[in-house]
C-alpha positions as CSV (number, residue, x, y, z in Angstrom):
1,X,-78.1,-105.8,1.0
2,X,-77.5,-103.0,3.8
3,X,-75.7,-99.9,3.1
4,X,-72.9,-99.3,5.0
5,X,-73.4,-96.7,8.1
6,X,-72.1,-93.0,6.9
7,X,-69.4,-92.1,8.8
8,X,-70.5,-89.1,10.6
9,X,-68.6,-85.9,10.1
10,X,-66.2,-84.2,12.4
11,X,-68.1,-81.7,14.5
12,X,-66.6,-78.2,14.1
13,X,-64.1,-77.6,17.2
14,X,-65.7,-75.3,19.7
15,X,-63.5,-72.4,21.5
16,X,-65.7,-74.4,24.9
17,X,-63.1,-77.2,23.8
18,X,-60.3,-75.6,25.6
19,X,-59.3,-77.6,28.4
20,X,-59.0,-74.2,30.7
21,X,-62.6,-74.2,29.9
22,X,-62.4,-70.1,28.6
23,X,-62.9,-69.2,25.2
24,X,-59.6,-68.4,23.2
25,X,-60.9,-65.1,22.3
26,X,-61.6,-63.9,25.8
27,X,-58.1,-65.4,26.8
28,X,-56.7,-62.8,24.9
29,X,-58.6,-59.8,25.3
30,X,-57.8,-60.6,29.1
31,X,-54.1,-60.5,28.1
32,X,-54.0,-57.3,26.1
33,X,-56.3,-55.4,29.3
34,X,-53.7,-56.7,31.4
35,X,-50.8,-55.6,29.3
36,X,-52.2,-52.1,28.6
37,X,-53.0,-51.8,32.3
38,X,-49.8,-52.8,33.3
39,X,-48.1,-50.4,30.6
40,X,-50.4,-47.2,32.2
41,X,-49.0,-48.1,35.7
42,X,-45.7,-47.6,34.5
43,X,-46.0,-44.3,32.8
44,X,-48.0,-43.0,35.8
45,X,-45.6,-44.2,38.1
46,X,-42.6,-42.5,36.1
47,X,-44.9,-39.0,35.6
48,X,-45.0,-39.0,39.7
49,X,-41.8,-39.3,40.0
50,X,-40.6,-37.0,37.5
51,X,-43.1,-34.7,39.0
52,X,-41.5,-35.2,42.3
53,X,-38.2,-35.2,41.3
54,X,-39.2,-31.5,39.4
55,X,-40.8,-30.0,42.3
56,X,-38.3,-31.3,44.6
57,X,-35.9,-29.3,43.0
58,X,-37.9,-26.3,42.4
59,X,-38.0,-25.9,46.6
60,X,-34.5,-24.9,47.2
61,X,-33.8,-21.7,49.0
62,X,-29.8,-21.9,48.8
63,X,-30.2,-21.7,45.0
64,X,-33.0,-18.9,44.9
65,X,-31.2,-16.5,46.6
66,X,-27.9,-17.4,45.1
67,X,-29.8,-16.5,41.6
68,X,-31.0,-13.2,42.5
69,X,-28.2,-11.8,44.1
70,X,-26.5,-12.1,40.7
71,X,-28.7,-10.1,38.9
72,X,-29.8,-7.6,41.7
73,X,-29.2,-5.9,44.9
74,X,-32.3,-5.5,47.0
75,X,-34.1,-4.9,50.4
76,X,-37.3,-6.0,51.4
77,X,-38.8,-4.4,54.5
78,X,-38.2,-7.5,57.7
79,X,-35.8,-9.3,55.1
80,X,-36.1,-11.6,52.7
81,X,-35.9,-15.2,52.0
82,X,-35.1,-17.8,49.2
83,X,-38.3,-19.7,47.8
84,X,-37.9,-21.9,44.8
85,X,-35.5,-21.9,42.0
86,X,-35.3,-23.9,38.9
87,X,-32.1,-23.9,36.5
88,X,-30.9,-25.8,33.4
89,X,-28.1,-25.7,31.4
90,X,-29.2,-22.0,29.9
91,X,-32.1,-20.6,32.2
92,X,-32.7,-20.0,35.3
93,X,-35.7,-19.2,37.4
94,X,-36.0,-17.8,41.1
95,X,-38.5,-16.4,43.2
96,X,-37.8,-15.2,46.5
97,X,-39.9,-13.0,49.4
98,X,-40.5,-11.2,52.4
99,X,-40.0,-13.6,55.8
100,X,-43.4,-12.9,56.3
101,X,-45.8,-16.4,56.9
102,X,-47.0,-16.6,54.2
103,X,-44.7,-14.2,52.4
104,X,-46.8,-11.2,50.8
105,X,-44.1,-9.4,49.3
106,X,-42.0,-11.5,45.8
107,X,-39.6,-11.2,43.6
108,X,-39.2,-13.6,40.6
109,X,-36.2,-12.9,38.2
110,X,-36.2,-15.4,35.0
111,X,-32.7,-15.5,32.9
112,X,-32.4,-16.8,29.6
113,X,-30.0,-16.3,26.3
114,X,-31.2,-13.6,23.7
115,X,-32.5,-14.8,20.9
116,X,-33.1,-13.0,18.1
117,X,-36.4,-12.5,16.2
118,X,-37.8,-10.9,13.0
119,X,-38.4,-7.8,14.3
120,X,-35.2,-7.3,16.7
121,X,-37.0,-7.3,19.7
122,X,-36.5,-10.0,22.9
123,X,-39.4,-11.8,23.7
124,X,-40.2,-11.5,27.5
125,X,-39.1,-15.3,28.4
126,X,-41.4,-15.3,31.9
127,X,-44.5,-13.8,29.6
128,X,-43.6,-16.8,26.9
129,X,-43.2,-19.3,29.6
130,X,-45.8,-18.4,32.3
131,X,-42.7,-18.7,34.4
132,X,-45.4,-17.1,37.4
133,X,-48.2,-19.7,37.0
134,X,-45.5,-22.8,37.8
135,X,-43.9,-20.7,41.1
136,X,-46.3,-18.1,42.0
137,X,-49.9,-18.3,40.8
138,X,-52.4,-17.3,38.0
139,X,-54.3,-13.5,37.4
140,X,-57.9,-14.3,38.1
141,X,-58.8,-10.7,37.1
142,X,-57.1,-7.7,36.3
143,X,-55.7,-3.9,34.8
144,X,-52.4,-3.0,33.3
145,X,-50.8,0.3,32.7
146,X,-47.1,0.8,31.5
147,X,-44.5,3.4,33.5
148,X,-41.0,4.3,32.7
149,X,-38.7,4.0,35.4
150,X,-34.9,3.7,36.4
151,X,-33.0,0.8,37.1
152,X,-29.3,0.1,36.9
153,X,-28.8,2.9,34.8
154,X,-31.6,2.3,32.5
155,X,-34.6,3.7,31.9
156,X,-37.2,0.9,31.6
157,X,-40.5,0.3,30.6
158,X,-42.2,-1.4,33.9
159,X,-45.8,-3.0,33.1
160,X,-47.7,-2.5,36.0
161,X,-50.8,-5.0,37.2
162,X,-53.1,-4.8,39.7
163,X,-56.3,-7.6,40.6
164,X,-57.3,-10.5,42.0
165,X,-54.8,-13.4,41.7
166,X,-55.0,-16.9,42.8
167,X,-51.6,-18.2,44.6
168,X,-50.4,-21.3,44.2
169,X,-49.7,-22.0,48.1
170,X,-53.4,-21.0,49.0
171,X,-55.4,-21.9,45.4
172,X,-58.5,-21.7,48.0
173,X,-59.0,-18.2,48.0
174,X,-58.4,-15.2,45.4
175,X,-55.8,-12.1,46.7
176,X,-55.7,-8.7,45.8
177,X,-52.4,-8.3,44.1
178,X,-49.9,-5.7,42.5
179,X,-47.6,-6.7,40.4
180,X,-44.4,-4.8,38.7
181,X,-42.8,-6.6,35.5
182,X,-39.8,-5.4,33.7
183,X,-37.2,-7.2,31.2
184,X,-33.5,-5.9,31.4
185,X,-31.3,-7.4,28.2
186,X,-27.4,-6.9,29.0
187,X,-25.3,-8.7,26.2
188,X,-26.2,-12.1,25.3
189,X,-28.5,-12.7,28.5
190,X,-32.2,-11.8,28.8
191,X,-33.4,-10.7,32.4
192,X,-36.8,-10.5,33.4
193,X,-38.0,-9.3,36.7
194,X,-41.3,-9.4,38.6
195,X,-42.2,-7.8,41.7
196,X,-45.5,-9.2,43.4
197,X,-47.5,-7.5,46.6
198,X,-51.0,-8.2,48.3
199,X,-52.9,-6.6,50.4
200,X,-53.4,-2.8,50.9
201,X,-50.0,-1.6,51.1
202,X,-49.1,-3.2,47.9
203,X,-48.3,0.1,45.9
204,X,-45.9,1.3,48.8
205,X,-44.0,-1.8,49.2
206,X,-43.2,-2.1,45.3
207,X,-42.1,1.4,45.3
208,X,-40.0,0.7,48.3
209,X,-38.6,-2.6,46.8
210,X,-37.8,-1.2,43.3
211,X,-36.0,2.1,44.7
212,X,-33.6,-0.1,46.3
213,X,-32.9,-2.0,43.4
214,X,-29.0,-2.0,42.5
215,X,-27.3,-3.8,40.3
216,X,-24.1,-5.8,41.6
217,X,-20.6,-4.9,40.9
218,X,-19.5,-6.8,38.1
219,X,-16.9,-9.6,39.4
């Protein structure tokens, strides 16, 4: 008598089975590189445009001057021009300069509430902030000294620095730069105000920018 044939057992199903003739495993590694490539594009995309949108607004001239003139009076020697500008709900930021191409001769003034700290003092919002790095530029190299001087009244202390600084509009090349920084609370509002000059005359046209410093009449 003859045994009866053994069925033969099911051979384990191969992922080479798949009719699209790609492994399920590599089927869905594809789809999670393509989702998490299609998720970067999208946060790139809305960082440009939020960049854009930021820097768009920081160029606006109009605003700039409209800033400053609230805080200060001022001449600059040939005139002067708004810049940039940036405001928010509580701060404000505005740099303006000489009509020189490119201006040599800036004035940044940075506003902010007071806010109060351990040990009474204000901190300097543009020094906190590096309002300077986003609208002027960056020290590359420097030395600081500390004068009293006048202003609206006041007698302030005026951090003085003088190097080589690397502007934003020519990043190529390193200036010689002088630079006069002040902060003037009044109230509940924290003003900070820094003067900017390159080139030889720098000392001389601070001087002349600051002794023509008046504050406006109050409205």
């Amino acid at each position: 008598m003859t045994n009866p044939p053994i069925p033969a057992e099911p051979m384990p199903e191969s992922p080479i089975d798949d009719p699209s003739g790609i492994p399920n495993d590599r089927i869905k590694k594809r789809e999670i590189l393509l989702v998490g490539l299609g998720g970067g594009l999208i946060i790139a995309f809305a960082l440009y445009e939020l960049a854009n949108q930021f820097f768009g607004k920081l160029k606006n001239p109009a605003q700039a001057s409209a800033i400053v003139e609230q805080v200060v009076e001022f001449q600059m020697p040939g005139g002067s021009q708004g810049l940039k500008s940036f405001k928010t709900n509580t701060e404000a930021f505005a740099l303006v300069g000489n009509r020189a191409n490119p201006p040599n001769l800036l004035l940044l003034v940075s506003q902010a509430p007071i806010e109060a700290t351990p040990t009474g003092a204000a901190p300097n919002l543009a020094e906190e902030l590096d309002i300077p790095s986003a609208l002027v530029g960056s020290w590359r190299s420097m030395q600081t000294t500390t004068e009293n001087k006048r202003f609206c009244g006041q007698t302030v202390a005026v951090t003085i620095r003088q190097g080589t600084y690397r502007l934003l509009e020519s990043p190529q090349k390193l200036v010689n730069m002088r630079e006069y920084m002040f902060v003037y609370p009044k109230k509940t509002v924290q003003t900070s105000l820094q003067l900017f000059a390159i080139g030889p005359e720098a000392a001389q046209q601070l001087d002349s920018v600051f002794q023509s410093f008046k504050c406006p009449a109050a409205k």
